[in-house]
Biopython code that builds the backbone (N, CA, C, O; Angstrom):
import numpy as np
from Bio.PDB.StructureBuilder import StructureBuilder

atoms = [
    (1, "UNK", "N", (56.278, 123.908, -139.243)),
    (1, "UNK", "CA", (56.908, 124.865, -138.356)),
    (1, "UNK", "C", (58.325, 124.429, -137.976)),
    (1, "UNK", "O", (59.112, 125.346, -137.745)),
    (2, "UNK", "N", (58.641, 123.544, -137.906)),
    (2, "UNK", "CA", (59.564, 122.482, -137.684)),
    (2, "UNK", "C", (61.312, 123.023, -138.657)),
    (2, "UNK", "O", (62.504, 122.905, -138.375)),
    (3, "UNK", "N", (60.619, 123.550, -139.716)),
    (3, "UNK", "CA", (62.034, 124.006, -140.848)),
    (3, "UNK", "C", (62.099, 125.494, -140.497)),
    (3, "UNK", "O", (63.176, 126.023, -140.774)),
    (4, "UNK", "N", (61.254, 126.202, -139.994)),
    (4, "UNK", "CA", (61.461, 127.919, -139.362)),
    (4, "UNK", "C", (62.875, 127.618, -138.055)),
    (4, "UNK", "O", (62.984, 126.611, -137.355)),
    (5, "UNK", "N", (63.559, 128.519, -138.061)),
    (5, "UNK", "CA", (64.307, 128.854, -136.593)),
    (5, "UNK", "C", (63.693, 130.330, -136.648)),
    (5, "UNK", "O", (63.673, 131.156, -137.561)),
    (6, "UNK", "N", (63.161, 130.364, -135.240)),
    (6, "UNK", "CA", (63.134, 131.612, -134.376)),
    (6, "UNK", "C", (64.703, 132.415, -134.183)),
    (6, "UNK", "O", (65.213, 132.409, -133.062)),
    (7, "UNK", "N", (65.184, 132.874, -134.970)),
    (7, "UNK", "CA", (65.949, 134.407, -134.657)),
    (7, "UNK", "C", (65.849, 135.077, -133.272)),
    (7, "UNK", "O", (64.702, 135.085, -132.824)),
    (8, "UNK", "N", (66.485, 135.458, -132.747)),
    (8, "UNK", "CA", (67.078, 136.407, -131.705)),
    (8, "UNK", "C", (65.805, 137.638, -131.616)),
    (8, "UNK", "O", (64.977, 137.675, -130.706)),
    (9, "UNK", "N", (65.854, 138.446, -132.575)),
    (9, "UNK", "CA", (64.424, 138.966, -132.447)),
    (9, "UNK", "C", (63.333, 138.700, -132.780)),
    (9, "UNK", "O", (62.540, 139.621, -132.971)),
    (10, "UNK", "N", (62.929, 137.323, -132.961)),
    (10, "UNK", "CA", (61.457, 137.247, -132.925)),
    (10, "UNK", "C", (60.634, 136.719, -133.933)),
    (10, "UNK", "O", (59.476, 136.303, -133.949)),
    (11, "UNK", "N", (61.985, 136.902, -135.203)),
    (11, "UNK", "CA", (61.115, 136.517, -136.842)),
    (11, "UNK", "C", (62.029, 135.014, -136.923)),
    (11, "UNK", "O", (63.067, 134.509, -136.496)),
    (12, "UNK", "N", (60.829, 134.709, -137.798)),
    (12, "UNK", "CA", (61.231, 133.412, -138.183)),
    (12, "UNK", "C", (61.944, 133.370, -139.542)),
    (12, "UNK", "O", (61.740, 134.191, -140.436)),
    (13, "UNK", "N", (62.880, 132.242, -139.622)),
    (13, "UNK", "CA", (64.276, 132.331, -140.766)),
    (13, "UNK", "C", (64.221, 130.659, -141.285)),
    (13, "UNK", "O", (64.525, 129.612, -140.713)),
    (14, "UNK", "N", (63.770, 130.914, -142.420)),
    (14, "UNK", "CA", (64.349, 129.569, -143.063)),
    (14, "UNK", "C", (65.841, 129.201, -143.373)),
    (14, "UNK", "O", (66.253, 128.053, -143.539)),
    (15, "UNK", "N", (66.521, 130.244, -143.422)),
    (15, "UNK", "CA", (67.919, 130.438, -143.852)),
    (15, "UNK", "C", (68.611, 129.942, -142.495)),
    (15, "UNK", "O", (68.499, 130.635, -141.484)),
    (16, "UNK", "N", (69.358, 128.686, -142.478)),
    (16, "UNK", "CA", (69.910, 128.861, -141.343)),
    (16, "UNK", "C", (71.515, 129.192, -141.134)),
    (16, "UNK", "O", (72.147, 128.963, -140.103)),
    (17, "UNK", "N", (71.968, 129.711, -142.200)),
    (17, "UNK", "CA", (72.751, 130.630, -142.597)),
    (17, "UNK", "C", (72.703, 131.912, -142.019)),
    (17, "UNK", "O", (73.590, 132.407, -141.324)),
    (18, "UNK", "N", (71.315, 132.585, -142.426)),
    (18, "UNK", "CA", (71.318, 133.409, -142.039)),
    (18, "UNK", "C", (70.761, 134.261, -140.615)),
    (18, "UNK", "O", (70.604, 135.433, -140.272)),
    (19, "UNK", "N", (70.523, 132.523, -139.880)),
    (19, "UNK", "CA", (69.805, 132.826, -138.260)),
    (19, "UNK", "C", (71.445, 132.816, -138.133)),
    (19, "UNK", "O", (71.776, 133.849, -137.552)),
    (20, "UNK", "N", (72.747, 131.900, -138.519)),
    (20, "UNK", "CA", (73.351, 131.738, -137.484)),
    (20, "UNK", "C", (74.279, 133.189, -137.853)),
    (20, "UNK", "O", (74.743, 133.927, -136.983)),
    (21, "UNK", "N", (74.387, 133.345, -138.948)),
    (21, "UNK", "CA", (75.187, 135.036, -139.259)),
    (21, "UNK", "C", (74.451, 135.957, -138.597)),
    (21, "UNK", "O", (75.245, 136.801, -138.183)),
    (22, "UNK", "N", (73.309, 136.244, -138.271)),
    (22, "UNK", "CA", (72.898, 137.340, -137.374)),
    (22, "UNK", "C", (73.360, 136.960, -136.040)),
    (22, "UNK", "O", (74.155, 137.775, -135.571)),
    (23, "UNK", "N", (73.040, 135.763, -135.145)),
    (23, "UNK", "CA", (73.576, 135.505, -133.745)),
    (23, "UNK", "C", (75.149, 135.366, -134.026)),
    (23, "UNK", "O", (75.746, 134.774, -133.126)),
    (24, "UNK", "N", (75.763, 135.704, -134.869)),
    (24, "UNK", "CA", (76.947, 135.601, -134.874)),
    (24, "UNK", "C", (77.518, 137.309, -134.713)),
    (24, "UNK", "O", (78.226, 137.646, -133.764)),
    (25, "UNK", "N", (77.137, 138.146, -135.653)),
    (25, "UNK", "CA", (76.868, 139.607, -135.596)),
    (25, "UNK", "C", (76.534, 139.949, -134.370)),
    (25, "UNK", "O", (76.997, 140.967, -133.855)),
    (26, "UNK", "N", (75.893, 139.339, -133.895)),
    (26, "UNK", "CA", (74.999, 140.142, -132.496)),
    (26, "UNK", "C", (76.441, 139.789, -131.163)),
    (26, "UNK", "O", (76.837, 140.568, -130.296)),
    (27, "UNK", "N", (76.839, 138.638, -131.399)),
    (27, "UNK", "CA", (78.086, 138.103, -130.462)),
    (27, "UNK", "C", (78.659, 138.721, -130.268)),
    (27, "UNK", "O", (78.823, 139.063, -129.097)),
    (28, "UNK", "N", (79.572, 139.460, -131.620)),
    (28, "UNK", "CA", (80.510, 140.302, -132.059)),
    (28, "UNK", "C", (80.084, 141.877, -130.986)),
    (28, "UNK", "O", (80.708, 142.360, -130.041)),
    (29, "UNK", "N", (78.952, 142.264, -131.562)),
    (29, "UNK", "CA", (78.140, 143.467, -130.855)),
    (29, "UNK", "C", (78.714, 143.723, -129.279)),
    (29, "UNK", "O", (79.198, 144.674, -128.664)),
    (30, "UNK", "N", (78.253, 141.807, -128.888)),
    (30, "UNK", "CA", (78.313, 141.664, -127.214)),
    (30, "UNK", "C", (79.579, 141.886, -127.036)),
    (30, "UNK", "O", (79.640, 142.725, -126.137)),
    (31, "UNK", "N", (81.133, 141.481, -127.548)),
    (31, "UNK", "CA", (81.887, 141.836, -127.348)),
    (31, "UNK", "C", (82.742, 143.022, -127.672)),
    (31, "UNK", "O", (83.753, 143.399, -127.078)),
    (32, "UNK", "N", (82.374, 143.349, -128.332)),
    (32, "UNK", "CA", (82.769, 144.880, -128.487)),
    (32, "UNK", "C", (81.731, 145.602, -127.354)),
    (32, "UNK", "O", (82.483, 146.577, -127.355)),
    (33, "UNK", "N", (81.071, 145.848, -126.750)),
    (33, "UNK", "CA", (80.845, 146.331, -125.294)),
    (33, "UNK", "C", (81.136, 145.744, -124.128)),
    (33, "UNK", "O", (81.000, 146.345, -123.063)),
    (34, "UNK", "N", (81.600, 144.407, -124.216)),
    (34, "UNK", "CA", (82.019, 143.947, -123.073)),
    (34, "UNK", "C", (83.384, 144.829, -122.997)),
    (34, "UNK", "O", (83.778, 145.405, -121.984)),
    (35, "UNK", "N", (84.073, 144.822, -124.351)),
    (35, "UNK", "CA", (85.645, 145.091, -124.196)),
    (35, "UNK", "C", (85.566, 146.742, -123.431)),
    (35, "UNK", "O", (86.325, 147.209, -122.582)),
    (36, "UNK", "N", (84.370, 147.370, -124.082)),
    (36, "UNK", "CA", (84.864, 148.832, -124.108)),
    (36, "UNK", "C", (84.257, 149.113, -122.533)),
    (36, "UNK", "O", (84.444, 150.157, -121.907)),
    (37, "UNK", "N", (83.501, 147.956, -122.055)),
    (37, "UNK", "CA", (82.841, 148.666, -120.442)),
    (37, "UNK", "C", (84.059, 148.508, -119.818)),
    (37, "UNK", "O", (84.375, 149.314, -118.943)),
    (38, "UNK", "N", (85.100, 147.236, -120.247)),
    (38, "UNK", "CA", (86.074, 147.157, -119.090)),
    (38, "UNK", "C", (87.048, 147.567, -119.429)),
    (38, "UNK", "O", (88.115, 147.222, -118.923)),
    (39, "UNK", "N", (86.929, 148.518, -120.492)),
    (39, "UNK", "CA", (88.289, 149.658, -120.701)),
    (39, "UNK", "C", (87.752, 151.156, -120.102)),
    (39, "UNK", "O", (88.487, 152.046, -119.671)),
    (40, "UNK", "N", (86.698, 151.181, -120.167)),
    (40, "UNK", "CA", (86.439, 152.444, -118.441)),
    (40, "UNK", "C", (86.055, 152.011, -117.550)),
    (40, "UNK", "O", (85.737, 152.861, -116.718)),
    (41, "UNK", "N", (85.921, 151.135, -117.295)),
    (41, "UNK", "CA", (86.119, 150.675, -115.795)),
    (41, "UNK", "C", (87.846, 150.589, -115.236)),
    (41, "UNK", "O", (88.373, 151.153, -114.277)),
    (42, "UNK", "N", (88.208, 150.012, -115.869)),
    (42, "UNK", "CA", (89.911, 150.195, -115.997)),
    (42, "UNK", "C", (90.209, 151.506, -115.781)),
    (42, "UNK", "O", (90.851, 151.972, -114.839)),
    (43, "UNK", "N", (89.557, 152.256, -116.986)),
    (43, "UNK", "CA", (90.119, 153.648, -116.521)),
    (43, "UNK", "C", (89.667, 154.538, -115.291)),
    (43, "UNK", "O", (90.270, 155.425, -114.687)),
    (44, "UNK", "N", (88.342, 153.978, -115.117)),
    (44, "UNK", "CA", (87.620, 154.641, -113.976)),
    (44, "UNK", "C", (88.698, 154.255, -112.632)),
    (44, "UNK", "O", (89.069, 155.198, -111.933)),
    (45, "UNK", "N", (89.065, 153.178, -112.381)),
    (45, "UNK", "CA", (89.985, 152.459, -111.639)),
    (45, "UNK", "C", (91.094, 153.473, -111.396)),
    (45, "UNK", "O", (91.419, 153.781, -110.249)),
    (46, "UNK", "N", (91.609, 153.933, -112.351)),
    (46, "UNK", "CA", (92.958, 154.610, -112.171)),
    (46, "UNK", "C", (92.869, 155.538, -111.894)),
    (46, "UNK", "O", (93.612, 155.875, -110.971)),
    (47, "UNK", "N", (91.778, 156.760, -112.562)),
    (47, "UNK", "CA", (91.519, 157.736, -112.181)),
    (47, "UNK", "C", (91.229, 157.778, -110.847)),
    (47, "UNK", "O", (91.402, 158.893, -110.354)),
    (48, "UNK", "N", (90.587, 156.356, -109.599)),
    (48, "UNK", "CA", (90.129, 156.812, -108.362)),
    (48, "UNK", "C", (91.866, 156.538, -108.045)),
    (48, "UNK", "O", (92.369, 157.581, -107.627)),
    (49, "UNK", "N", (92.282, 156.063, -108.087)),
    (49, "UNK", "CA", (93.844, 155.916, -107.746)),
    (49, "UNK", "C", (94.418, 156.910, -107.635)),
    (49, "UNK", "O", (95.122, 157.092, -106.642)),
    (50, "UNK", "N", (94.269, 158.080, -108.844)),
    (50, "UNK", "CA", (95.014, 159.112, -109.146)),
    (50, "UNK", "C", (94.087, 160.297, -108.313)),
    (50, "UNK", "O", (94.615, 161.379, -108.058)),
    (51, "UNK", "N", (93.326, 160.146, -108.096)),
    (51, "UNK", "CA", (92.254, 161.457, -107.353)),
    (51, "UNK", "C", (93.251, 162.091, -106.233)),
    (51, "UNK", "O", (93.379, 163.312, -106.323)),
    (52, "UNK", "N", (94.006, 161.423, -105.150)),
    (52, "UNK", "CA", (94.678, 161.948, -104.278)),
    (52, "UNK", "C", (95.656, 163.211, -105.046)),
    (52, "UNK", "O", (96.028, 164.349, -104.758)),
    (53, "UNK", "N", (95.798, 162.312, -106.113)),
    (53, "UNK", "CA", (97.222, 163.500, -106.535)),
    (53, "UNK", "C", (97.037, 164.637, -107.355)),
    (53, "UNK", "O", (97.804, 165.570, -107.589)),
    (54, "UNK", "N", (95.464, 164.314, -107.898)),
    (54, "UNK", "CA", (94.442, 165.377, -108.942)),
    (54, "UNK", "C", (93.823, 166.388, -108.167)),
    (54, "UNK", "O", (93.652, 167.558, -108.509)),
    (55, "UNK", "N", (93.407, 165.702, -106.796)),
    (55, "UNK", "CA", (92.409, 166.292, -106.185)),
    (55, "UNK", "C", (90.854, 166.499, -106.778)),
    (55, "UNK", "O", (90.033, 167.415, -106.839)),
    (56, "UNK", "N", (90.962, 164.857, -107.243)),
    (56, "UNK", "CA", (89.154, 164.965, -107.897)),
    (56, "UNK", "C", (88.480, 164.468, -106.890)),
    (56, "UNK", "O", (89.052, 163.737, -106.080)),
    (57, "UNK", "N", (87.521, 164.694, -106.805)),
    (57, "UNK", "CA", (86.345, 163.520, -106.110)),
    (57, "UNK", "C", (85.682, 163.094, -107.400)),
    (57, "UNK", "O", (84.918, 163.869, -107.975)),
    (58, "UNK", "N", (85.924, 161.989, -107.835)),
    (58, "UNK", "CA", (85.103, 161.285, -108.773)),
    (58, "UNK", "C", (83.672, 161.171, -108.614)),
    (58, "UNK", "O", (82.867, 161.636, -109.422)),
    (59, "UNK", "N", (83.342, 160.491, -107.469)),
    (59, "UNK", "CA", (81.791, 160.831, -107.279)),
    (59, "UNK", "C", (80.619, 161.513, -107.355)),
    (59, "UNK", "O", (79.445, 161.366, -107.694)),
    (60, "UNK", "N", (81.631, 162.581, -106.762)),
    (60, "UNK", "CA", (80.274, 163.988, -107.004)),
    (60, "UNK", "C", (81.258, 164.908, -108.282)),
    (60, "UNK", "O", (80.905, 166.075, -108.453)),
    (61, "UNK", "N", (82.030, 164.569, -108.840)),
    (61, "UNK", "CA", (82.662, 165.678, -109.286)),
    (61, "UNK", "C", (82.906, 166.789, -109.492)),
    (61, "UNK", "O", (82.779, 167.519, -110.476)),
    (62, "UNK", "N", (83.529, 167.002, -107.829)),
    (62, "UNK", "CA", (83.618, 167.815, -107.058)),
    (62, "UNK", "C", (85.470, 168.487, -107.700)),
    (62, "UNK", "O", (86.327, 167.654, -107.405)),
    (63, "UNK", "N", (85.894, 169.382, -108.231)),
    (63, "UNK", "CA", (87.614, 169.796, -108.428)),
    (63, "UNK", "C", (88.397, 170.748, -107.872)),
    (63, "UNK", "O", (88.624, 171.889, -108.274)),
    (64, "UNK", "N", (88.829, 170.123, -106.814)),
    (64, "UNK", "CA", (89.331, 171.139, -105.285)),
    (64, "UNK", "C", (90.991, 171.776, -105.762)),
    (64, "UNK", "O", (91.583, 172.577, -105.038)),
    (65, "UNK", "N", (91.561, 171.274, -107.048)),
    (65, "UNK", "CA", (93.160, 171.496, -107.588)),
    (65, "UNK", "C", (92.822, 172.674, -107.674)),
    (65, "UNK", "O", (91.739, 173.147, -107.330)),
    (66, "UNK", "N", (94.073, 173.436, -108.316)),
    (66, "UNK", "CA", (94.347, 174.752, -108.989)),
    (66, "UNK", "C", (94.342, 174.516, -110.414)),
    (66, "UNK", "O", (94.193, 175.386, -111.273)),
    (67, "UNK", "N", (94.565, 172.909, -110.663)),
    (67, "UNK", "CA", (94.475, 172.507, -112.527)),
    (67, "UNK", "C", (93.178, 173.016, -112.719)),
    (67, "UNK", "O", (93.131, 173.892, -113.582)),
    (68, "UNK", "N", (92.262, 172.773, -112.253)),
    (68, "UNK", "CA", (90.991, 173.440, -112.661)),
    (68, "UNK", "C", (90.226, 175.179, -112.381)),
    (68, "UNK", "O", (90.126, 175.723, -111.281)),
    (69, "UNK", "N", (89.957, 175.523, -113.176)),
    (69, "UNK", "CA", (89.812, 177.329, -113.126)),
    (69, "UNK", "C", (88.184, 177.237, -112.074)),
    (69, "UNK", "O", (87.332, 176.482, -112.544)),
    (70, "UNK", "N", (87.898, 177.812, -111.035)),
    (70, "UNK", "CA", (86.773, 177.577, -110.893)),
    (70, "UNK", "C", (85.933, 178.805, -111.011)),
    (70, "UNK", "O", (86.516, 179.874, -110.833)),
    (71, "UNK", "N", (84.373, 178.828, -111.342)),
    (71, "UNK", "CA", (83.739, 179.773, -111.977)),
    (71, "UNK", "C", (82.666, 180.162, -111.015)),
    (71, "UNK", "O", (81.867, 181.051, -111.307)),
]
sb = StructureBuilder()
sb.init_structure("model")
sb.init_model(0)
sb.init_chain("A")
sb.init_seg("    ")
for serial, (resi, resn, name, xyz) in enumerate(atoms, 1):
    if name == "N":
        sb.init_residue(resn, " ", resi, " ")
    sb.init_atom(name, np.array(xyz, "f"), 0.0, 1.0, " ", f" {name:<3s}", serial, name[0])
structure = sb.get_structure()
C-alpha cells in the first residue's frame, strides 16, 4: 500500500506524476476562482460606490433612476 498515493479524489495513483499533475490542475482551478471572485467583488465594490449617482439599491435591486424604464 505503501507505493499507492491517495489523489485528491479518493483513487489511488501509482503514477506520481500523475497524482502531482492533477493537484497541480486542481491549484490552477483554485486560482482561477479565487481571481474571478475578487474581480466581482471589486466590481461589486464600485458599483455600491456608484449607487448614489445610479440610484441603485444593490441589495434588493430596487431602480429608483429614469436610466431604467419601469414596468
Amino acid at each position: 500500500m505503501s507505493q499507492f498515493r491517495k489523489n485528491i479524489f479518493g483513487r489511488f495513483s501509482q503514477n506520481k506524476h500523475v497524482y502531482c499533475s492533477e493537484k497541480f490542475e486542481n491549484f490552477k482551478k483554485m486560482l482561477f476562482f479565487q481571481k474571478w471572485t475578487k474581480l466581482f467583488n471589486t466590481s461589486r465594490e464600485i458599483l455600491k460606490k456608484l449607487k448614489s449617482f445610479l440610484g441603485i439599491n444593490i441589495g434588493n435591486e430596487k431602480f429608483e433612476d429614469n436610466l431604467f424604464q419601469k414596468y
